[in-house]
N, C-alpha and C positions, 0 to 999 in steps of 0.2 A: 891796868885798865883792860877789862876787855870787852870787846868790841859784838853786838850783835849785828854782824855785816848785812846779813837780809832785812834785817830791819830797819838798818840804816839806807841800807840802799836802794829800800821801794820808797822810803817818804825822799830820799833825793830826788827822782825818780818823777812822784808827784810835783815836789817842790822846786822844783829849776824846768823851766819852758824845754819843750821839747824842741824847739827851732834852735836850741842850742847843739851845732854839727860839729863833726870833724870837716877834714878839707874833702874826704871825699862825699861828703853830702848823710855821713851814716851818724846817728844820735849819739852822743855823750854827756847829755844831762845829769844822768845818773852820775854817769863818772867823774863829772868834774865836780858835781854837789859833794858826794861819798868823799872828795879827796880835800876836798874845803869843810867839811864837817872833822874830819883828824886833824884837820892843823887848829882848828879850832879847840880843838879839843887837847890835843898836845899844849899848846901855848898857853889855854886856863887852867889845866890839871896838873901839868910836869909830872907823869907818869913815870918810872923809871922802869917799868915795862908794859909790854902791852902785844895781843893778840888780838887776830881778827877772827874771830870763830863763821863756820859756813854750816850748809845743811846739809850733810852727804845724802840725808833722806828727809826729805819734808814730812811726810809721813810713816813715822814707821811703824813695821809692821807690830808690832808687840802693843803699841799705843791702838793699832786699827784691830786686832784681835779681840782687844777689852773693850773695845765700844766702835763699833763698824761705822758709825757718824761720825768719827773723829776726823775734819778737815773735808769731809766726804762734800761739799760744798764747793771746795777751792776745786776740784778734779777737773781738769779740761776733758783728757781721753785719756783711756788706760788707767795711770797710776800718776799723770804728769799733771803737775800744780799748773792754774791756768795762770798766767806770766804776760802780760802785754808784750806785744810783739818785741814794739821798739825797746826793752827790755831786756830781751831775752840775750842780742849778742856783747851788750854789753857787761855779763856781768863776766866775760872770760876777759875782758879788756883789765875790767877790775881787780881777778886775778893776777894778772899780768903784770900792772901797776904795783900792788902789796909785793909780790916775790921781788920786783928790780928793787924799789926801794926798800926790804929789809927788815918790813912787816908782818910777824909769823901770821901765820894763816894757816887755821886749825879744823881739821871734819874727824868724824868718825863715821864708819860704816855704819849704817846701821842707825845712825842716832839724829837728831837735828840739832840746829846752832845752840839752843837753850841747855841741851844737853852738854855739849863740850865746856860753855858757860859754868853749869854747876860741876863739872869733875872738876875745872881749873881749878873754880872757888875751892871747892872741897881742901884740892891739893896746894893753893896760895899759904906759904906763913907769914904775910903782911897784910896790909890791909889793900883792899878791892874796889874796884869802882867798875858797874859792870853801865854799859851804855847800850840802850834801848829804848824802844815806846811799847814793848810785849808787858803788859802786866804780870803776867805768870811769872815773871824773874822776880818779883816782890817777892817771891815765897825765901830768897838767899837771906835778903835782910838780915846782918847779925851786928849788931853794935857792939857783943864785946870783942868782936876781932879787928876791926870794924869791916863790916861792909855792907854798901850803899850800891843805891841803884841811881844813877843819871836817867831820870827820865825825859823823853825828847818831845811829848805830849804837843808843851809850844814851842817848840823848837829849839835847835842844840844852843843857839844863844842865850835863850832863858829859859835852861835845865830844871828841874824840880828833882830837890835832892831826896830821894827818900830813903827813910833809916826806918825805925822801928814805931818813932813817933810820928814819923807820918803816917803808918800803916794805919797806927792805932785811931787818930784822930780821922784819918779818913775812911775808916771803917769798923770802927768801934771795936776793933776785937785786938788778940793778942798780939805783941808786933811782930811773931814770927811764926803765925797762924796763917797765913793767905792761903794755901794750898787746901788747908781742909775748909777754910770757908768758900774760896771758889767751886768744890767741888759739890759742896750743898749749893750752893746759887747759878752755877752752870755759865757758859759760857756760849753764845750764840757763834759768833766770832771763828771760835773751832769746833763747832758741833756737837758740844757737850749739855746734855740738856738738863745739867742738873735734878734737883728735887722739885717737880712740879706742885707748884704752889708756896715753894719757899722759895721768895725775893731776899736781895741782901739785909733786909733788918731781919729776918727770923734768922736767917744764916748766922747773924753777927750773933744776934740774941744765944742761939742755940753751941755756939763753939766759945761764946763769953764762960757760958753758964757751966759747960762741961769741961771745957780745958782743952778738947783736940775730937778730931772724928773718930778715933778708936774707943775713946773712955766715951763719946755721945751714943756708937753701938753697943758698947758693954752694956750701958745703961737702959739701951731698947732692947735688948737681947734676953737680960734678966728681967723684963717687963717692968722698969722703974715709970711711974708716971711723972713725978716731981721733975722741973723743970724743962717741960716741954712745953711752948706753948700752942696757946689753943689751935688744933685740927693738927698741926705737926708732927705727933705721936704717927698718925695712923697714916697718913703721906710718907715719915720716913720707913714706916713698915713694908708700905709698898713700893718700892723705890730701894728695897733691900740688895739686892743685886747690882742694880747699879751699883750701889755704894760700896761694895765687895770688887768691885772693877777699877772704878773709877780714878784711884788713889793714883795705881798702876800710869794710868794716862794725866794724870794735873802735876804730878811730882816730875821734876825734872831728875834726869840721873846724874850720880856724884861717883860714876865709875865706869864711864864711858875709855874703853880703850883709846889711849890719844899717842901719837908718834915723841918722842925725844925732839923736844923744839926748843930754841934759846930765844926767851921773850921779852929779852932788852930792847928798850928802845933805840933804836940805830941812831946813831948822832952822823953817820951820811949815807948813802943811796947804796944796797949792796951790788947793784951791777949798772952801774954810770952808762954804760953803753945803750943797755938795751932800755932803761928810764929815756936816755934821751932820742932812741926808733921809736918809742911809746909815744914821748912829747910830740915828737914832730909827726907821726901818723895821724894819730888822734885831736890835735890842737890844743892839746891840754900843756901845755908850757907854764902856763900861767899860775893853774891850780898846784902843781907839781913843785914851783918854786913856793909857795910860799907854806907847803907843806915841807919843804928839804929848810925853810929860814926856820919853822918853828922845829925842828928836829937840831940843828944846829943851836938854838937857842939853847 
């Protein structure tokens, strides 16, 4: 199982009041939602490992190189992702929590969480369960290995399992085609402005009809008209560069340098101590135990 932590830990974040404190008056919403969405998830999945992947770079640079709008939206100042305040100190608490209790916790330089996501995939020889609400992780989808995407849309109680027939029926095209078809439909979200003019039914239409965005360029490139639909031809003409870029920034990486981690699930807390300075700083006792019953479980 592994885990999209940013992901998870902005819709906690949303999704648990923020009047929920520690004792000295500072926010743990986040933190106590993040640590009740693993146990939840432990206890419906029985994982027999599992990673918490982070973003050593929200932005990085090789993504911002190929298309300078990439995320350029989120940027508070500088290069720093804008982070709600009451946010921002807890997600070192979060870290905190995953090291005492035994939960690898994975970055690359260099890369964001999606990124460490797809090298694990890549590197996994069983089967995957990657957990997010980021739709770009559909692009993993493999049913013959198997691996699926938990998506957290309605929430981690009522997951929506997606494999290769969800892709297909919820987007008409192949079930492990998402990458090239978001990159013709674009993504507002993270700054990606797609092919202007092409919404997701041409999209779906046009990577149904070709098979993938490289065999759809061969076929623009060698002036094929057939199977393009109408105005399409001449938008993906102009929009040529983009599509020479874009690939770069929508495909996650499946060879992101990652550290020698053991991604067993901990059946107890690897530093008892310092979980329970945690507990009792933070007032997370509660969340903590019943994340340490479904790990024991």
């Amino acid at each position: 199982m592994l885990l999209d932590t940013p992901s998870l830990y902005f819709r906690a974040f949303y999704g648990v009041p923020e009047s929920i404190k520690a004792p000295d008056g500072s926010p743990v919403n986040a933190v106590r939602g993040l640590i009740d969405m693993i146990a939840t998830l432990v206890r419906g999945h029985s994982p027999t490992a599992i990673a918490a992947t982070m973003d050593a770079d929200w932005r990085p640079a090789f993504r911002v190189q190929a298309i300078p709008t990439y995320k350029a939206h989120r940027v508070a100042h500088g290069d720093v992702e804008e982070v709600p305040a009451a946010l921002v100190p807890q997600i070192a608490v979060i870290q905190d929590v995953l090291d005492a209790v035994g939960i690898a916790r994975l970055e690359s330089p260099g890369y964001e969480a999606d990124d460490v996501i797809g090298t694990l995939t890549h590197q996994a020889a069983g089967a995957v369960d990657i957990v997010t609400g980021d739709r770009d992780l559909f692009q993993l989808v493999d049913d013959a290995r198997p691996v699926r995407v938990l998506y957290t849309a309605r929430g981690i109680r009522n997951l929506q399992i997606v494999d290769e027939a969800f892709v297909t029926a919820k987007y008409g095209i192949p079930g492990r085609s998402y990458a090239d078809f978001a990159t013709l439909r674009g993504d507002p979200s993270d700054g990606l402005p797609g092919v202007a003019g092409v919404g997701e039914k041409t999209a779906a239409a046009l990577i149904t009809r070709f098979g993938s965005l490289d065999a759809l360029l061969e076929a623009l490139d060698a002036g094929a008209t057939d199977g393009f639909p109408a105005g399409s031809r001449t938008r993906l003409t102009a929009a040529r560069d983009y599509l020479r870029a874009a690939p770069a920034v929508v495909k996650v990486a499946s060879d992101a340098p990652l550290p020698a981690a053991d991604l067993t699930l901990p059946a107890k807390p690897r530093d008892p101590e310092a979980l329970v300075a945690l507990a009792d700083r933070h007032g997370i006792d509660g969340p903590l135990n019943r994340l340490l019953d479904a790990l024991t479980a």
